[in-house]
C-alpha positions, 0 to 999 in steps of 0.5 A: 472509450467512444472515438471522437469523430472527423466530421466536417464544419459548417464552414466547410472545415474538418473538425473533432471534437474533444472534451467538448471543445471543437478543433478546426484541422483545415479543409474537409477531406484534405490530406492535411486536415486527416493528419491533423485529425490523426495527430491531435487523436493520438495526442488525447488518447495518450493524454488519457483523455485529460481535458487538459491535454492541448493547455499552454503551460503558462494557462494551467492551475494547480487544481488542474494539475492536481486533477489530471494527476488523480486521474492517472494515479487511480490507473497507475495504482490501482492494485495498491490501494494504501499508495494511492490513498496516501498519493492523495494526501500528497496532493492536499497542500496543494490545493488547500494552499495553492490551488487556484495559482499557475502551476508554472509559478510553484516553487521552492518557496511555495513547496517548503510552505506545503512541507511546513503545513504538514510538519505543523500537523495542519494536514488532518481529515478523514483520510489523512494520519492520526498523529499523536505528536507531530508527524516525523522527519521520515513521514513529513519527506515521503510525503513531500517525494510524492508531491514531487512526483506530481510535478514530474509526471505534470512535466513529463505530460507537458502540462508544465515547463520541465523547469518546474520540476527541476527547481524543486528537485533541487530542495533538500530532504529535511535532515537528521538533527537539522529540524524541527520534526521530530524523529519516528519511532519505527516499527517494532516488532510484536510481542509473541506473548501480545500475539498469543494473548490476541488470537483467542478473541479473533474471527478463526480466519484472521486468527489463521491468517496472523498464524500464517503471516507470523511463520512465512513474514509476507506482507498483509497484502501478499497473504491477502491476495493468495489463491490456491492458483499461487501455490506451487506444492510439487516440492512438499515430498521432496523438501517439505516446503509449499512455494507461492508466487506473488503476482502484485507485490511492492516491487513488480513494477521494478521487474522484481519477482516475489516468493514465498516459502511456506512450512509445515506449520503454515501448510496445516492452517491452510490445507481446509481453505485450498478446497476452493476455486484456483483464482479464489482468494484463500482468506474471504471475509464471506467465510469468516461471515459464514463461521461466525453466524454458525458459531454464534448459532452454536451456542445459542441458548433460546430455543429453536421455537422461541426467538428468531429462526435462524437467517430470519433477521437478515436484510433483505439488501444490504448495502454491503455484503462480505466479500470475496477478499480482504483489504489489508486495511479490514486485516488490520482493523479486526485485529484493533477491534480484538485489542481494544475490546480485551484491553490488549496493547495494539498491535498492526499486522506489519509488525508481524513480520518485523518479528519474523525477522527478527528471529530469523536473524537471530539464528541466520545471517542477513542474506538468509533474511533477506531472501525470506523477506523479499528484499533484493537489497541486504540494506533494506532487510537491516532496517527490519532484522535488528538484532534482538537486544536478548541475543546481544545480552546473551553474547555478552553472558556468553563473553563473561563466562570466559573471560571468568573461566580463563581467569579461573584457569590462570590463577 
């Protein structure tokens, strides 16, 4: 960032200059005046250069605010792309139905017509969810905690009167059996039987990575984002396991580290993609590219003469290229694609570890689970490790037998 200069006026005033608009700070060369220079400075750079940074609150919009969020949200989140993605789908009400009125005149009533836009199903578009019903209970508050939040930074940054926020922290979630929204399914876990059934229709790579993901129960994004530089194999001779840190994670703005245990069947699919860079991501959609050109040129039947030569129908410059990492996003797609060519029932990649939890809670208590799973609360791993309804069955089986042996034994 170029710094905005002191300079003196035609007046014989100091000034600076800042989004374009001109600040007279006093006399040129004065103490004061460089002060001023020096606070006002301060000011805009801690603002991150918002255009908005010296507005009196009663003079800004919520388009405005809404602008100067975006602008910090795309720093604040720029190693989670799908919080982002869906911070701005937060925002949408607002500048759909408010944008142009004073942001110190938003609120409680103004935000439950923005939360009632939602549960109508009104908030559509490319980057918004595709719902076959109307959106959930559970979805239509997350999204309106996040239109909070846009409010609360706006405060924190003095763009608007802390009042704001505050009357709007005062509207209650909806609640259970209290609403129109209907409740959401939740995530399940997968079907191993669907998993199976998928994987021969899959690039190796994303084959490899549903194998992997599978048998540790990280996130997409975790498995994603591994380097060889991230994996730790002092203790494979010892205790038989692998341990990778995660740098970026879902709680390391919280302080929170995250670990990942990987076994002997994980280790095997991985041991050919570690013969890379430290800092190379293990999964590149550039070598899945790579494989599936000398497959296909594997079981090519034209011959070598005839037909196009090998390379031959390539662009010369194609406007994308594969890169050097996957999205989550593009992890979960191919997966789609795989579903919907081969008539499988669809399946995310999230769902691979609610079945990891799954079977680990079938053999281990909830701590075990929890520390597999990353969850510094065992609240949140009851969320994803409910009991498989098969191991209740068989406690109850299991029940019976006895009951029918010592009546056997007492008759």
């Amino acid at each position: 960032m170029r710094v905005p200069s002191y300079r003196e006026h035609s007046s014989g005033q100091a000034r600076v200059t800042f989004g374009g608009k001109d600040y007279l700070l006093g006399p040129h060369g004065s103490k004061e005046s460089k002060e001023m220079y020096r606070r006002l400075l301060s000011e805009y750079i801690a603002s991150d250069c918002s255009a908005n940074f010296d507005k009196v609150p009663e003079d800004i919009s919520i388009v405005e605010v809404v602008a100067a969020y975006k602008k910090h949200a795309k720093g604040w989140y720029k190693s989670s792309p799908e919080t982002y993605e869906f911070v701005m789908l937060a925002v949408r009400p607002l500048v759909e139905l408010y944008g142009s009125t004073d942001a110190v005149a938003f609120g409680p009533k103004q935000f439950k017509a923005c939360r009632k836009y939602v549960m109508d199903g009104k908030l559509r578009g490319p980057k918004a969810s595709t719902f076959e019903t109307l959106p959930s209970r559970k979805y239509v508050n997350d999204l309106m905690s996040r239109m909070k939040k846009v409010f609360s930074w706006a405060a924190e940054e003095e763009l608007i009167p802390a009042s704001v926020h505050e009357t709007l922290s005062k509207v209650q979630h909806l609640q259970p059996g209290r609403t129109t929204a209907p409740e959401g399914k939740g995530v399940d876990a997968v079907d191993i039987a669907t998993v199976e059934a998928t994987l021969p229709h899959l690039p190796k790579t994303i084959a490899d990575m549903v194998r992997v993901q599978l048998d540790i129960g990280c996130r997409p994004g975790e498995l994603c984002q591994l380097t060889p530089a991230m994996i730790d194999r002092s203790r494979e001779e010892s205790h038989g396991v692998w341990i990778a840190q995660i740098l970026k994670h879902k709680t390391a703005h919280h302080g929170k580290k995250r670990f990942l245990v990987i076994g002997v069947e994980s280790q095997n699919i991985l041991r050919p993609y570690l013969l890379r860079g430290e800092n190379d991501c293990l999964f590149r959609p550039c070598d899945s590219e790579k494989k599936r050109r000398a497959a296909n040129h594997e079981a090519r039947e034209t011959a070598l003469s005839c037909g196009n030569a090998p390379g031959s129908n390539k662009k010369r410059n194609p406007s994308r290229k594969p890169g050097k990492s996957y999205d989550p996003s593009v992890y979960a797609k191919a997966i789609l694609r795989a579903c919907a060519d081969n008539g499988i029932p669809h399946w995310s990649p999230n769902k691979l570890r609610h079945a990891f939890a799954m079977e680990i809670n079938s053999v281990e208590d909830l701590e075990v689970t929890a520390a597999l799973m990353g969850h510094s609360k065992v609240s949140t791993t009851q969320v994803y490790a409910k009991r498989n309804i098969t191991t209740a069955i068989e406690a109850v089986q299991r029940k019976n037998q006895s009951v029918k042996q010592k009546r056997s034994s007492a008759s």
